[in-house]
N, C-alpha and C positions, 0 to 999 in steps of 0.2 A: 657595666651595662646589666640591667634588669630585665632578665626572661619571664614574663606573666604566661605559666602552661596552663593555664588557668583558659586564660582570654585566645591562646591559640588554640586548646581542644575547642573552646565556645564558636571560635569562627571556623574550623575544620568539621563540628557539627551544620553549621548554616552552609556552606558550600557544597556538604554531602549532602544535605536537605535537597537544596537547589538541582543540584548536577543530576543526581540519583532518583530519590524519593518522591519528588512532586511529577518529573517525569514519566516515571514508571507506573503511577497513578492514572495521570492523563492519556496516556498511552491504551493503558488498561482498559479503562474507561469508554473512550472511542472505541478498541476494538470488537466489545460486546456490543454496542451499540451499533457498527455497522454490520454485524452478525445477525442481529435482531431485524433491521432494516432489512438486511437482504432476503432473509427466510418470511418477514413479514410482504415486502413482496411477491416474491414469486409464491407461494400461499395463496395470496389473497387477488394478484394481479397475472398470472402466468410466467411463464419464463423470460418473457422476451420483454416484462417490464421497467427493466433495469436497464434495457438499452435504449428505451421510448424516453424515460424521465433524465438516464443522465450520459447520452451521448455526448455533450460537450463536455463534459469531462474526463468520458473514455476517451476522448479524441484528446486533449492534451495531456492526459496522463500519458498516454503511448507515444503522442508526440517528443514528451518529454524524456521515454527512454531511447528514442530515436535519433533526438541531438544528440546524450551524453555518450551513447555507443560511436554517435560521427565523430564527436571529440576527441574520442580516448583511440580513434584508432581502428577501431571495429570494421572490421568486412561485414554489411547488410546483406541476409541472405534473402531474407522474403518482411514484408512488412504490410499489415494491415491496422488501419487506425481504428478502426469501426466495424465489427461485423454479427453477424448472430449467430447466438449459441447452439448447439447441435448434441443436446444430449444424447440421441442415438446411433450417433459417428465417434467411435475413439478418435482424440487428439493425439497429439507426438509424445504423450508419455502411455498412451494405451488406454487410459482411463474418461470418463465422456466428455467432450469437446463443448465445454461450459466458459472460453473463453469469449469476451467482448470486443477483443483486440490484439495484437501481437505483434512485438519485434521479434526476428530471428538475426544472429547474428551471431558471429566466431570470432 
């Protein structure tokens, strides 16, 4: 039997490509760009823009950490899907209360 380490490096490069590199690209990529979004709103729209334009999404983003904490087990302490931000109230790490939404849970 004939080993081509030729033709495995070539397809262990294309599978790092895939798995890794285009990933970490994309990732990338979106992250700036919702960084940019967000500071382009509240800049230019106030603070509470980002709850006007994409409340149905804070709603099922949080919804969605809501099942997976019921799933796995999780005692819910407190849960809100939707609410507004409160830069000049500290939130539960001390720091300003710039959450859109929130599960608590242990």
């Amino acid at each position: 039997m004939n080993t081509d380490l030729g033709l495995i490096f070539k397809n262990l490069g294309i599978v790092g490509l895939d798995v890794i590199v285009i990933p970490f690209i994309f990732i990338t990529v979106l992250t700036y760009l919702n960084r940019d979004t967000k500071r382009f709103l509240a800049n230019g729209f106030g603070l509470n823009s980002e709850l006007y334009l994409g409340f149905l999404g804070i709603f099922f983003h949080e919804l969605s950490h809501l099942i997976t904490a019921l799933v796995f087990g999780h005692r819910i302490d407190r849960v809100c899907l939707l609410k507004r931000p409160h830069p000049d109230q500290p939130g539960f790490d001390g720091q300003p209360d710039l959450a859109l939404g929130y599960v608590n849970h242990s």
